[in-house]
N, C-alpha and C positions, 0 to 999 in steps of 0.2 A: 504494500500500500504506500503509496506516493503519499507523504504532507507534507503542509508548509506552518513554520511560526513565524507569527507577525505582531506587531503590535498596532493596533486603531490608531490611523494617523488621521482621523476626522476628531477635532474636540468636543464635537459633543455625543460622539460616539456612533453605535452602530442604530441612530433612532431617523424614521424618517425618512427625510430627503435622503441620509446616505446610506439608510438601508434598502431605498428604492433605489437607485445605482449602482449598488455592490448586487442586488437580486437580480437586478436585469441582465448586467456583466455573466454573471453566475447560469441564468437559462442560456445565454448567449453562448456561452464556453464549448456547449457541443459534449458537455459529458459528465456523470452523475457526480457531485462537489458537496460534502458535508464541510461546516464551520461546529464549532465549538470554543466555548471559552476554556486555558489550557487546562482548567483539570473538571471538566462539564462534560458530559452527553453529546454529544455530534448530533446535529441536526438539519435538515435538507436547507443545503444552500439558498434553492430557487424558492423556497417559501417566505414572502415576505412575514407572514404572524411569527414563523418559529425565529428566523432571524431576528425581529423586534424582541420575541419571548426570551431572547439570549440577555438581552440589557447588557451587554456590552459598552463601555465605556473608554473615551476617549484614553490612548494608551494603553491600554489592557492587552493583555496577550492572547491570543486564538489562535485556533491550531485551524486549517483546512486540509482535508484529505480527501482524495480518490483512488479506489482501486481499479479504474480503468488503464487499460495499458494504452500507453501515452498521454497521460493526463500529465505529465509535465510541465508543458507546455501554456496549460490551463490555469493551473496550479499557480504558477510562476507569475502567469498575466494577473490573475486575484488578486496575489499577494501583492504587487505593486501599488495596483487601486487601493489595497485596504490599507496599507502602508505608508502610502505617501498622501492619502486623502484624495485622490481625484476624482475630478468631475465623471468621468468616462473610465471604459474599458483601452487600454494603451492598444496602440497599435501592434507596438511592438515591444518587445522586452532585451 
């Protein structure tokens, strides 16, 4: 299983506006992406209620994992967005 640790780089965390951009990012990805805060429950990426039910908090560490083979890639482009706060899914990484 592929994960990534990262830390909320949105300050006011994962509520919202940037849990509707990180879930969009997330169906966008092209393959199945659980988040979790790092010692919580993994819960479906592309859901916004479970992502909101995370309350994750700006700075906070979360963990993203997929067992798809090639989810690297995926993985990689998330953690960027949730990382550096962006507006968008990066083009590239």
């Amino acid at each position: 299983m592929a994960e990534r640790r990262v830390n909320v780089g949105w300050a006011e965390g994962l509520h919202a506006r940037p849990a509707s951009i990180f879930v969009r990012a997330a169906t966008a990805a092209g393959v199945p992406v659980t988040i979790a805060k790092a010692d919580g429950n993994p819960v479906n990426a592309a859901s916004m209620l479970a992502v909101l039910g995370l309350g994750a908090q700006g700075g906070e560490e979360i963990v993203l994992a997929s067992d798809t083979e090639g989810a690297d890639v995926a993985l990689d482009r998330l953690a960027k967005l949730v990382s550096e706060g962006l507006e968008e899914l990066p083009e590239t990484v």
